[in-house]
C-alpha angles and dihedrals in degrees: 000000000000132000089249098061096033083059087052091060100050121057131210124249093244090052096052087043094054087042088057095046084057102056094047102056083048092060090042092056091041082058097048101057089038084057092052098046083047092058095044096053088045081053097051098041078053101059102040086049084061090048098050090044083052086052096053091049088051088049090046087058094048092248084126088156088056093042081055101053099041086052081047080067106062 
């Protein structure tokens, strides 16, 4: 073998350093998004669970037309 491709196989410290550091930021910014789609689904789970306990109390009170417009909504 010569030095060349002996040198191709291992790999320096830095390099593996600068590997790692790569990858991390990758799975950081994987996270992140994941984070943020997380909390936009939650929101919006959120809102349509205040719109179908608006339209309970509505059904509760017999304004079943408006309790169906306001579930038309979600």
């Amino acid at each position: 073998m010569k030095i060349a491709e002996i040198q191709k196989m291992v790999m320096i410290p830095e390099e593996r350093y600068d590997r790692m550091l790569e990858s991390y930021d990758k799975a950081v910014n994987t996270t992140g998004k994941l984070v943020k789609e997380v909390s936009a689904m939650q929101a919006e789970l959120d809102r349509r669970t205040i719109i179908e306990n608006e339209a309970i109390l509505l059904i509760s009170k017999c304004r079943f037309l408006e309790a169906m417009e306001l579930l038309a909504t979600i």
